[in-house]
C-alpha positions as CSV (number, residue, x, y, z in Angstrom):
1,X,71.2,-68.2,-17.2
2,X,70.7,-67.3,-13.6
3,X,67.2,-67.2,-12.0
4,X,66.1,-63.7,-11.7
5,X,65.7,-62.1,-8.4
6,X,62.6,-60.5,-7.6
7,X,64.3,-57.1,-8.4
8,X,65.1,-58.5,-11.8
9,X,61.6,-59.3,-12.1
10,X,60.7,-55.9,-11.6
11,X,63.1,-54.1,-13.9
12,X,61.7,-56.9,-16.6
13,X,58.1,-55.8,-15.9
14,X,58.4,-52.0,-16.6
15,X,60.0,-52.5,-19.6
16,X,57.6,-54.8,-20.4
17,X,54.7,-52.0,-19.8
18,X,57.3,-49.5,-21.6
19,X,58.9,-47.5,-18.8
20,X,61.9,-46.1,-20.3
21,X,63.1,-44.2,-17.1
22,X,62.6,-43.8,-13.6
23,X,63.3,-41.0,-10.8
24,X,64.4,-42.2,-7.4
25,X,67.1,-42.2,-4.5
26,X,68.5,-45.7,-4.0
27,X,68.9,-47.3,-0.5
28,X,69.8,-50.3,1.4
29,X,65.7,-51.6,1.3
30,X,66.0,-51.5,-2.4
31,X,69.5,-52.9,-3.2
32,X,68.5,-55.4,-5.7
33,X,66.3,-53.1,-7.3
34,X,69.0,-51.0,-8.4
35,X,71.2,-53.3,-9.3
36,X,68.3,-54.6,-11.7
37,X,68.1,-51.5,-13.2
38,X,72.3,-51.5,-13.3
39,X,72.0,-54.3,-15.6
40,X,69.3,-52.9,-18.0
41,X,70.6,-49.0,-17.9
42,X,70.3,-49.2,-21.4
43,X,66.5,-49.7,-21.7
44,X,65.8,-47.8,-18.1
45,X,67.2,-44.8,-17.7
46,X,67.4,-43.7,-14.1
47,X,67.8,-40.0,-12.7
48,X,68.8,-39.9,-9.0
49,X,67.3,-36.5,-7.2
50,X,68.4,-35.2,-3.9
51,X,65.1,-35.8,-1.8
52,X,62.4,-37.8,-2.4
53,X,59.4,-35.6,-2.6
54,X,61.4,-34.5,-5.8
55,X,61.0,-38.2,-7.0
56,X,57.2,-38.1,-7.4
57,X,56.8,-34.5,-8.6
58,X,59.1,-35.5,-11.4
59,X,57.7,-38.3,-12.2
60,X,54.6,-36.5,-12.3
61,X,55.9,-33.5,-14.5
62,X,57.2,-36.7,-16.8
63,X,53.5,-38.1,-16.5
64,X,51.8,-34.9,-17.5
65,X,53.8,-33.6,-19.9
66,X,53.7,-37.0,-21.8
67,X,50.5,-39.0,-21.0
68,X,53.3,-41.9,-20.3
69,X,53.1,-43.2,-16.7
70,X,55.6,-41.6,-14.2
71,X,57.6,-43.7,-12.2
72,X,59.3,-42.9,-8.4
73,X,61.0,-45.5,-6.6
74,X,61.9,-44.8,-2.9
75,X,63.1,-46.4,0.4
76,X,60.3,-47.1,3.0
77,X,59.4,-45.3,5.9
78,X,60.9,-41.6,5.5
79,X,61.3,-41.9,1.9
80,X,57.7,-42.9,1.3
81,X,56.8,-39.9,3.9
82,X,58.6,-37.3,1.8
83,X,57.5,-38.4,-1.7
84,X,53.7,-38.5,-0.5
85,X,53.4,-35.1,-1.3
86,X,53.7,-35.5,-5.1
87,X,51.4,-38.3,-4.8
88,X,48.9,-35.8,-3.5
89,X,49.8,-33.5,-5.7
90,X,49.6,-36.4,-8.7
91,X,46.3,-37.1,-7.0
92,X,44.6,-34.5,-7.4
93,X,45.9,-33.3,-10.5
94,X,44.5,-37.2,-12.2
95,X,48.5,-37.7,-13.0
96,X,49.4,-41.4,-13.4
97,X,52.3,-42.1,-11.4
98,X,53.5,-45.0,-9.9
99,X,55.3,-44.8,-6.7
100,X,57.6,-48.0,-6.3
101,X,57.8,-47.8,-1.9
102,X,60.3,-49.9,-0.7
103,X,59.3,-51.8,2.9
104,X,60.9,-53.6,5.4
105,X,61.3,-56.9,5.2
106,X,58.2,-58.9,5.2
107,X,58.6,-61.4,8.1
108,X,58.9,-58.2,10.0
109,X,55.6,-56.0,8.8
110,X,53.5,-54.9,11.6
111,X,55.5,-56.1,14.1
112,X,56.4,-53.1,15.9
113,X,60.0,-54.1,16.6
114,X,61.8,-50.8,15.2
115,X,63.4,-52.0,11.9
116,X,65.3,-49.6,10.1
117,X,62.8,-47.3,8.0
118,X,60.0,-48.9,9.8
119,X,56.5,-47.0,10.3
120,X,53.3,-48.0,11.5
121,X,50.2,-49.4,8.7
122,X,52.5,-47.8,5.9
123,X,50.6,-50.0,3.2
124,X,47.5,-48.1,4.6
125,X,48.9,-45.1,4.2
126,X,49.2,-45.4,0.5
127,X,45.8,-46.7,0.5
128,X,44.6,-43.1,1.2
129,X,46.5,-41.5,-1.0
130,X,46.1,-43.3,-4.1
131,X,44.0,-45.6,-6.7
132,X,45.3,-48.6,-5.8
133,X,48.1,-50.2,-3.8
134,X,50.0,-53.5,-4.0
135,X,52.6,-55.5,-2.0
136,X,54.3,-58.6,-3.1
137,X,55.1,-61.2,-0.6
138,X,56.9,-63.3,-3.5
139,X,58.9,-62.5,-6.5
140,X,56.7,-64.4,-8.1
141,X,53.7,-61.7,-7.2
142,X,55.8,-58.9,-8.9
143,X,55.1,-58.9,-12.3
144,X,51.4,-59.8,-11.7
145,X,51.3,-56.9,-9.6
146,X,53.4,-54.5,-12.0
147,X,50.7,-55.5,-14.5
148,X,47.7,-54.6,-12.7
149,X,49.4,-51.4,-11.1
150,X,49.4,-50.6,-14.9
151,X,45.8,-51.4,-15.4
152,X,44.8,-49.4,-12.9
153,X,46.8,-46.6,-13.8
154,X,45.2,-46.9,-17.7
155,X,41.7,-47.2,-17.0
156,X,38.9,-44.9,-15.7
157,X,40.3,-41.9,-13.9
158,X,43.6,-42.0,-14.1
159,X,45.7,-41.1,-10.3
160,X,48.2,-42.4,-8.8
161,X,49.0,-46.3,-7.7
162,X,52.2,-47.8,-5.3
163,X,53.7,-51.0,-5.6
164,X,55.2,-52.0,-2.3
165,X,57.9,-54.7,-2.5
166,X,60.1,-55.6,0.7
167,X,63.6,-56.5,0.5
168,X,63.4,-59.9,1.2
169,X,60.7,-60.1,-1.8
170,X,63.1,-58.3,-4.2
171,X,66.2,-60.3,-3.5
172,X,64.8,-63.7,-3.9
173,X,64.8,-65.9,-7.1
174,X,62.0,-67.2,-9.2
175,X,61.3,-68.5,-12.3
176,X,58.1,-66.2,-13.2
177,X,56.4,-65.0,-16.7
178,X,56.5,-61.1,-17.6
179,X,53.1,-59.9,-18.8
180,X,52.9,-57.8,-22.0
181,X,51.9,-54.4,-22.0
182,X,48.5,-53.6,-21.0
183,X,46.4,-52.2,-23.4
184,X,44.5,-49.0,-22.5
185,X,40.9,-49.3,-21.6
186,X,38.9,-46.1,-21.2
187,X,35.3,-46.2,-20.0
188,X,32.8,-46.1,-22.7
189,X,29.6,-44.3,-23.2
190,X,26.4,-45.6,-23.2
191,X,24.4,-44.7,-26.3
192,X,21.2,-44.0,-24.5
193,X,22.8,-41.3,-22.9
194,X,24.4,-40.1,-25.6
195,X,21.6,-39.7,-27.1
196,X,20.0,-37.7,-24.0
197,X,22.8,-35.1,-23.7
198,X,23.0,-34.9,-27.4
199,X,19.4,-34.2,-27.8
200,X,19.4,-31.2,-24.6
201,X,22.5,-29.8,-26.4
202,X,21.0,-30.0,-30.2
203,X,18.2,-27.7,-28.8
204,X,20.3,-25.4,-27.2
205,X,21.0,-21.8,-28.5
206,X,23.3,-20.7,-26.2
207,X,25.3,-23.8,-25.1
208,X,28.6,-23.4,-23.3
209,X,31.5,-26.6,-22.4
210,X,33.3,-26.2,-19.6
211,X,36.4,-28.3,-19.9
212,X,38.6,-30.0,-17.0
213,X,42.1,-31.8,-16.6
214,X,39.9,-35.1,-18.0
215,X,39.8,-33.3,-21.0
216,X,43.7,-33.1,-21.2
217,X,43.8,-36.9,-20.1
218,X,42.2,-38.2,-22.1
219,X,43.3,-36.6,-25.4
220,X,40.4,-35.5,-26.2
221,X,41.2,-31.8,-27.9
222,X,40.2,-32.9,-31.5
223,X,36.4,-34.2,-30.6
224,X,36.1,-31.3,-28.0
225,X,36.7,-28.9,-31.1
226,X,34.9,-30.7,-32.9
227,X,31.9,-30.7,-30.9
228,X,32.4,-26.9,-30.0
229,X,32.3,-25.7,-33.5
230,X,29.3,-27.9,-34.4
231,X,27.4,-26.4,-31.7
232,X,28.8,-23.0,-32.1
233,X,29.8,-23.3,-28.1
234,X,32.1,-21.7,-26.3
235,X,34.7,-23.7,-24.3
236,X,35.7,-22.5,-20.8
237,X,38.8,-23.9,-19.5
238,X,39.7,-24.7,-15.8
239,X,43.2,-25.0,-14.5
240,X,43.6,-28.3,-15.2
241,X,42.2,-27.7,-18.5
242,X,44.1,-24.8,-20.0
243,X,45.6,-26.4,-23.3
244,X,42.6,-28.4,-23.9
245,X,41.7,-26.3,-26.5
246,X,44.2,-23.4,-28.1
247,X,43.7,-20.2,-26.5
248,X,43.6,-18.7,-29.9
249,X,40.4,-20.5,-31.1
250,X,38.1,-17.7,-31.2
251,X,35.6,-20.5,-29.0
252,X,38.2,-20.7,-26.4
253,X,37.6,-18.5,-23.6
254,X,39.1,-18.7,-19.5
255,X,36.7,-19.8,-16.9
256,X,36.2,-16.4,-16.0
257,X,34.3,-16.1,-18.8
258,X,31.3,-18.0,-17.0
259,X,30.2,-15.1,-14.9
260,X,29.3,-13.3,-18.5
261,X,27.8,-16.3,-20.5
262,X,25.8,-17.9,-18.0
263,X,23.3,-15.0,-17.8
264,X,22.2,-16.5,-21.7
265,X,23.2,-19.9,-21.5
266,X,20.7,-22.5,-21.7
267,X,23.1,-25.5,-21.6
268,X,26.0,-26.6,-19.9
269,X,28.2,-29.7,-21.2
270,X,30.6,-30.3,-17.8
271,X,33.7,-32.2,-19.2
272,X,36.2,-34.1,-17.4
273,X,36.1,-32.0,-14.4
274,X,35.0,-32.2,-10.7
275,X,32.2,-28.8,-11.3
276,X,33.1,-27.7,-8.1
277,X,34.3,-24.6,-6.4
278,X,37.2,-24.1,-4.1
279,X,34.3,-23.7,-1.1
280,X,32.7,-27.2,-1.7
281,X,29.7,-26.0,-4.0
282,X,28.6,-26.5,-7.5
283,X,29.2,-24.2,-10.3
284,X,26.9,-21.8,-10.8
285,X,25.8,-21.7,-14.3
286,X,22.7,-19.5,-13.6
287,X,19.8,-21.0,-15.0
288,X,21.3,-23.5,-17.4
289,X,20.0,-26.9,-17.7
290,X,23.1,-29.0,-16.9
291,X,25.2,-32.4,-18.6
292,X,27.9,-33.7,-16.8
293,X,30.5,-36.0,-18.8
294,X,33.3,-37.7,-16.5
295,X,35.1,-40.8,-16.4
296,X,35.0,-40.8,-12.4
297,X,31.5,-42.1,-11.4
298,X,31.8,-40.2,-8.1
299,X,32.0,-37.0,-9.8
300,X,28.5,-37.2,-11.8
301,X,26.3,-37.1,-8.3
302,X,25.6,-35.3,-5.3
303,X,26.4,-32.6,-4.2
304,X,26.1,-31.6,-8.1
305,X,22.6,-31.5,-9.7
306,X,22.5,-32.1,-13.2
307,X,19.9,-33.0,-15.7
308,X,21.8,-35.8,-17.5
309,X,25.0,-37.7,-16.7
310,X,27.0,-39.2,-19.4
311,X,29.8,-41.9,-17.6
312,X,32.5,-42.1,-20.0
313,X,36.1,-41.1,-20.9
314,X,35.8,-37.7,-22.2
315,X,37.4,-38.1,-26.0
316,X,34.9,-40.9,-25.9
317,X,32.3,-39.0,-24.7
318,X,32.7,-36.1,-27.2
319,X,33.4,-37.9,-30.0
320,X,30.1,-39.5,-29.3
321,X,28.2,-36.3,-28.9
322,X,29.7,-35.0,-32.1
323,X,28.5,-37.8,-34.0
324,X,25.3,-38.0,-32.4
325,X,24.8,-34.1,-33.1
326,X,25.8,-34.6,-36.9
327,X,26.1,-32.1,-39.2
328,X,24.6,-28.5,-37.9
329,X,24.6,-24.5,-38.9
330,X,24.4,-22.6,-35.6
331,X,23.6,-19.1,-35.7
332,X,27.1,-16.9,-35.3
333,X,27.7,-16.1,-31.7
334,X,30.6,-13.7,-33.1
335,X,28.7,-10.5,-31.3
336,X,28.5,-12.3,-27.8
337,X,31.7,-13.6,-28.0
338,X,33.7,-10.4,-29.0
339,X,31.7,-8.5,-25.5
340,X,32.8,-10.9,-23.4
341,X,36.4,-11.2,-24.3
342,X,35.7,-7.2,-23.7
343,X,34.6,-7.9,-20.5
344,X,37.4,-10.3,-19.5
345,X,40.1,-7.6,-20.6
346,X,38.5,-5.2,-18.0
347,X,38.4,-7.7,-15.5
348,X,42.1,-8.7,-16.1
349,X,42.9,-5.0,-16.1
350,X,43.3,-5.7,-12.4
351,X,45.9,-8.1,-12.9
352,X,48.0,-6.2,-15.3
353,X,51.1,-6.5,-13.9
354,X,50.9,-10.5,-13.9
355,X,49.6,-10.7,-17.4
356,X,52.7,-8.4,-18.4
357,X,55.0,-11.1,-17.2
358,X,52.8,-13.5,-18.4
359,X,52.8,-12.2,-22.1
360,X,56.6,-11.8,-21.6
361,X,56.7,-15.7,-21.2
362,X,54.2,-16.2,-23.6
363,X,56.5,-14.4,-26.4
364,X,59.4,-15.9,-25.3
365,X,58.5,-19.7,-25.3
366,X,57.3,-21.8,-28.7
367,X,54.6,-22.5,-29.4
368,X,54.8,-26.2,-28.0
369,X,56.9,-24.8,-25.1
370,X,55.6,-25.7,-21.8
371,X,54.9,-23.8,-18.4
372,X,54.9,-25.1,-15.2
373,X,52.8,-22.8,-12.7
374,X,53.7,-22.5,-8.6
375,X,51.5,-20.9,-6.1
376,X,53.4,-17.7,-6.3
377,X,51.8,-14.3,-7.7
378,X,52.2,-14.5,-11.1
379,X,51.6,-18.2,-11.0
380,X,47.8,-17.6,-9.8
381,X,47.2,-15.3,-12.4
382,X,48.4,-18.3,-14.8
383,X,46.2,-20.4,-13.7
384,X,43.4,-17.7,-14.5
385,X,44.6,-16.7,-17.9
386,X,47.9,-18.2,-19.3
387,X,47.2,-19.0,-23.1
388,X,48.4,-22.3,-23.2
389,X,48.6,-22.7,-27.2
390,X,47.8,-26.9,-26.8
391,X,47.4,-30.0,-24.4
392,X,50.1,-30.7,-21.4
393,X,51.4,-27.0,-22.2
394,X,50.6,-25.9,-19.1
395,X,51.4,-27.6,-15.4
396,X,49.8,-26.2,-12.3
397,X,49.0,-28.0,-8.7
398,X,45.3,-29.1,-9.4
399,X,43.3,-28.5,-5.9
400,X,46.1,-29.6,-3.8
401,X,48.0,-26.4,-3.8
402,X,51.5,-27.7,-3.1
403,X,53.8,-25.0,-2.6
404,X,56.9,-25.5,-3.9
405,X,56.3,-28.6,-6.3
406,X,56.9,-26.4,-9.2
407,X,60.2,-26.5,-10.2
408,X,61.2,-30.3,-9.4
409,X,58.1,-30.8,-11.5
410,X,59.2,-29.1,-14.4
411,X,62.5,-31.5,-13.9
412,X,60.5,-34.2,-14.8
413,X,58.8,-32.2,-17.7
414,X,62.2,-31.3,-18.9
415,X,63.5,-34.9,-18.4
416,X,60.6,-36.4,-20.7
417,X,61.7,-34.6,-24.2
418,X,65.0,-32.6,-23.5
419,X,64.4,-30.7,-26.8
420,X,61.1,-28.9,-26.0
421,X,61.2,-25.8,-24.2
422,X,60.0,-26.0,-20.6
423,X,59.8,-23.1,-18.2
424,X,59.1,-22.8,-14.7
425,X,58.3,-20.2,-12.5
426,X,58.5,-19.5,-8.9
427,X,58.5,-17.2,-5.9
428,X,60.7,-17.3,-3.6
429,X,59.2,-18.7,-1.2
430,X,58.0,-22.1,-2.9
431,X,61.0,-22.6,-4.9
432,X,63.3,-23.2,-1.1
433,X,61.6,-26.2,-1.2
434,X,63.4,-28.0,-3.6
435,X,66.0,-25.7,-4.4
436,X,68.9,-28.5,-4.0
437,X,67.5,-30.2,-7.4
438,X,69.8,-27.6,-9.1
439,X,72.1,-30.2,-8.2
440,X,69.5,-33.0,-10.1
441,X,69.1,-30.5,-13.3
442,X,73.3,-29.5,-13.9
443,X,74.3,-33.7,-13.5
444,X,71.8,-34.8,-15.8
445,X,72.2,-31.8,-18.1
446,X,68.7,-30.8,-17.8
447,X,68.0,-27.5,-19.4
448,X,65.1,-26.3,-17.6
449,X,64.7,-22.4,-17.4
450,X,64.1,-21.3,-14.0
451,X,62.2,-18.1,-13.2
452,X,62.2,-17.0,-9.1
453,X,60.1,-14.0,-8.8
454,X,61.2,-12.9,-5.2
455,X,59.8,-10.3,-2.8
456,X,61.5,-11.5,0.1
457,X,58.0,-12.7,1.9
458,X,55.0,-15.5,1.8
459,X,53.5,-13.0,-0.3
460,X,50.0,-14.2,-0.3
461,X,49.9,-14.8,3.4
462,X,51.2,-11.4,4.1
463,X,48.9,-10.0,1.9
464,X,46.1,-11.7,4.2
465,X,48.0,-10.6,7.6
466,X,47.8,-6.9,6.3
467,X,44.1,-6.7,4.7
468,X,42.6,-9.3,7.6
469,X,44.6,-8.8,10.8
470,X,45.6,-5.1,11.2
471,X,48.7,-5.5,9.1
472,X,50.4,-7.7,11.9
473,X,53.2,-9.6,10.1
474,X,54.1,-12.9,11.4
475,X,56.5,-15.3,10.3
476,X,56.1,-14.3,6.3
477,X,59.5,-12.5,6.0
478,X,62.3,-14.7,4.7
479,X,66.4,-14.8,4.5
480,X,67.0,-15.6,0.4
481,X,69.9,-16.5,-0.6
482,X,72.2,-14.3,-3.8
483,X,70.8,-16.5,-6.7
484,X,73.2,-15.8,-8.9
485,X,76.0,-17.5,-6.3
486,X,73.6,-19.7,-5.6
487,X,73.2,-21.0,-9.6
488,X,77.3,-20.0,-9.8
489,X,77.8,-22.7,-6.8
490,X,75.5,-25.8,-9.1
491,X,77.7,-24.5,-11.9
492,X,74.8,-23.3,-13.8
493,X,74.1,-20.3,-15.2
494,X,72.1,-17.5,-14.4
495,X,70.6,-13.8,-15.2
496,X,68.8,-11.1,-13.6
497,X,65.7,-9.2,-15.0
498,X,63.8,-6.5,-13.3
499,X,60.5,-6.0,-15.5
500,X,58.5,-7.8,-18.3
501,X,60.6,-6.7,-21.4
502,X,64.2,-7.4,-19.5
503,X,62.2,-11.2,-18.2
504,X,61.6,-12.1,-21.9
505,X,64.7,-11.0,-23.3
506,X,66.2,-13.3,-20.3
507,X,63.9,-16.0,-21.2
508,X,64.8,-15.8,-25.3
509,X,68.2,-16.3,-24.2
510,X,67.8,-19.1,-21.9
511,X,65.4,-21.0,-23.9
512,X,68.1,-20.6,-27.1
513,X,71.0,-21.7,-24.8
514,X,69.9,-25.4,-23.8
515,X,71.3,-25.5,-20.7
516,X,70.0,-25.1,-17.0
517,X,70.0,-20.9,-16.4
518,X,68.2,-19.6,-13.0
519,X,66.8,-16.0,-14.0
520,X,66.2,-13.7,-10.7
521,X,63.6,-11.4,-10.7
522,X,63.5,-9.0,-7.9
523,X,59.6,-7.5,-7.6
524,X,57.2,-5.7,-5.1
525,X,53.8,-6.0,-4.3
526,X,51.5,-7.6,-6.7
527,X,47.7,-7.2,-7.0
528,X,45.4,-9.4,-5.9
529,X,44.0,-11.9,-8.1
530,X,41.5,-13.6,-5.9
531,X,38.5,-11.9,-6.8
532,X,39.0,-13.4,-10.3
533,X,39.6,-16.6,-9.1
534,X,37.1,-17.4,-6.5
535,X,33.6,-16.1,-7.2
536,X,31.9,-14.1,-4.0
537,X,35.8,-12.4,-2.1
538,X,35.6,-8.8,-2.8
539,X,37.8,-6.8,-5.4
540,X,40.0,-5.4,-3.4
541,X,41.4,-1.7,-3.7
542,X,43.9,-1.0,-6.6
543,X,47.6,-0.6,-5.3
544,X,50.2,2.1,-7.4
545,X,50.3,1.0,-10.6
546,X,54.4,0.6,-10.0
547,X,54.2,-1.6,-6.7
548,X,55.2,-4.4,-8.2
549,X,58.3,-3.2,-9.8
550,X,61.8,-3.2,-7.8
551,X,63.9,-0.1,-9.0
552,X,67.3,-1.7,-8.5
553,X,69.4,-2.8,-11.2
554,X,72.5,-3.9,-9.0
């Protein structure tokens, strides 16, 4: 048998940690890399995108739809450039992706003499933008490496990690042992504190959880249920949270939901999120005593004031609590509970149009059917109050924000179980981005549904050029393209719905068909949702309750 190559030794080593597939772009850096992979197509499968900022935001759609790591693989230099903006996204969303970044070869690293692909302190660049980063200078460093790139990526927090190997590294032979799979190892609680939050939260009467993405990391729905209904607590889910707990739990309530609870709540249990606001400030919970539960050290001090910290991974954590609590009978909380979901209709009342389309979605996917949000208008309004029915449900861009990773995202979603239901939705604007992975979703048979709401504009910044700056317009109208040729010229199918009830009809169809279908949906001007979102901007004044609908059928 021939010596492997270092790219063998690669290939070998994610199978060994149980990668199964892999999104990249091949290129002359990572030759024997792909013809590793050539040789074990039948353990790795390996989908080929058209840019490579799509590689990383499908391998993080793959990571957070599954709770497997993601894996990219991409030249150096302008590859790694374009596929840094999924690792921000995968960054601050706690995704576990590994970005395999090709280099130059490694006599010739921080020389400076213009090798092809070559760009100045690109290992440091990675450095800022993930958990951990590696480079091999043998092939006998790669598996060692691969192994603790997975250790890194299944302990603690979990974010993003890059492997660099040059191609000099991945070409050469050695003779090297494949580690085994690494075994995860979440961080576990201490039982004096335990004991502390469990004793604030026993004596509570009017406790309330707010749960974060940590929450959906870890897989920790059944002890944060569990917990909730011994303490008779409503759960308040952020973003990253939504599916943490099903919507239809009558203790499951959106974030919103804080502004009415905290004027009675005594005690807050913080779960696997950072408890901060947009504007750099803690949550207010009013006069609660507070107990913060993370597995990120960082995140349980300053600027955030708490009255006990509990360091631990949070199924851990609340499995520990729950124990610790025992066996209780809270008083009912029924009356509470039924005015504030009162409240939170009236408040969403000024959102109506997006929770129409919303509900049309909601009706129209199953029940383990998965969403994948954008920064477009109805997309905010999902992140405030999409009922994601269970964990990884629901995908939206954590704090980052990045426009237009929805729908290459949702690739990756799509690509990790091609029999579960996965839409995503767009605006116009975001969805130009990566609008060439049609290409990705026809070759590989992908049957994503597609949603592009369009208005022809950046809505949101228009919407802050006409309330902030005297209605002067700039750069915020765009050129679309027909979608239906544009579907037509990917050969994929497409439809065309101009309100809520056609959208779900639309949606029934698509989801049924098991193919790739892009669904147009012409609209106006939405209301804004920002009020609801961010605590202290104004409500703003009501548009006509029909500005959001476009009138033309043709």
């Amino acid at each position: 048998m021939a010596t492997p190559t270092g790219g063998d030794l690669l290939a070998e080593s994610l199978a060994a940690q149980g990668v199964s597939r892999v999104f990249g772009i091949p290129g002359v850096q990572l030759d024997p890399a792909a013809d590793a992979l050539y040789k074990r197509a039948d353990r790795i499968d390996f989908i080929c995108a058209r840019n490579e900022q799509a590689t990383t935001y499908m391998a993080d759609g793959y990571a957070r739809s599954t709770g497997e790591v993601g894996v990219a693989m991409v030249v150096p230099g302008p590859g790694v450039l374009n596929a840094l903006s999924g690792v921000a996204t995968a960054y601050s969303a706690n995704s576990p992706v590994l970005l395999l970044a090709g280099q130059i070869d490694s006599a010739l690293i921080g020389k400076g003499f213009g090798a092809l692909h070559e760009i100045p302190d690109q290992t440091g660049i990675l450095e800022r933008l993930t958990k951990w980063t590696g480079i091999a200078r043998s092939p006998e460093q790669v598996p060692v490496l691969v192994a603790e790139a997975f250790r890194q990526l299944r302990s603690g927090r979990p974010r993003p990690v890059a492997l660099e190997v040059p191609p000099d590294v991945l070409a050469a032979t050695a003779d090297a042992p494949i580690p085994g799979r690494v075994a995860p190892s979440p961080v576990e609680p201490y039982a004096r504190a335990v004991a502390e939050a469990a004793a604030l939260l026993r004596g509570a009467r009017h406790p309330l959880i707010i749960v974060g993405g940590g929450g959906i990391a870890s897989g920790a729905t059944a002890a944060l249920v569990r917990l909730a209904e011994a303490l008779e607590a409503p759960v308040l889910v952020s973003e990253n949270g939504r599916g943490a707990i099903d919507a239809r739990h009558r203790l499951a309530f959106d974030a919103l939901a804080l502004r009415a609870f905290r004027a009675e709540a005594d005690v807050v249990l913080a779960v696997g999120t950072r408890f901060m606001t947009a504007f750099g400030t803690q949550v207010d919970t009013g006069g609660a005593k507070v107990v913060l539960l993370n597995a990120e050290e960082a995140d349980l001090h300053g600027p955030r004031v708490a009255d006990t910290r509990l360091h631990a991974d949070a199924a851990l954590g609340l499995a520990a609590l729950a124990d610790e609590i025992g066996s209780t009978a809270p008083a009912s909380r029924e009356g509470e509970f039924a005015a504030v979901r009162a409240w939170l209709d009236e408040q969403f009342a000024d959102i109506a149009p997006q929770r129409e389309y919303l509900g049309a979605i909601r009706q129209a996917l199953p029940e383990d059917g998965v969403l994948v949000s954008e920064f477009t208008q109805v997309g905010y309004a999902a992140g405030a109050c999409y009922p994601a029915y269970g964990p990884r449900t629901y995908i939206g861009p954590g704090y980052q924000g990045t426009l237009g990773y929805g729908f290459a995202t949702a690739l990756g979603v799509k690509a990790a179980d091609p029999d579960r239901a996965v839409v995503s939705i767009n605006g116009d604007g975001g969805f130009s981005w990566t609008l060439q992975e049609l290409s990705t979703a026809r070759k590989y048979d992908l049957g994503l549904v597609t949603v592009v709401f369009h208005d022809g504009f950046y809505g949101n910044v228009r919407r802050i050029q006409k309330n902030r700056y005297g209605a002067r317009y700039f750069a915020t109208d765009l050129v679309n393209p027909d979608y239906a040729k544009l579907a037509s010229a990917f050969g994929i199918s497409s439809a065309r719905a101009v309100n809520p009830k056609e959208l779900q009809g639309a949606l029934t169809d698509a989801v049924s068909a098991g193919e790739p279908v892009l669904i147009d949906v012409p609209v106006g001007e939405f209301p804004s949702p920002w009020h609801l979102i961010h605590e202290g901007i104004p409500r703003p004044a009501p548009l006509a309750p029909d500005a959001h609908l476009i009138t033309e059928t043709s």
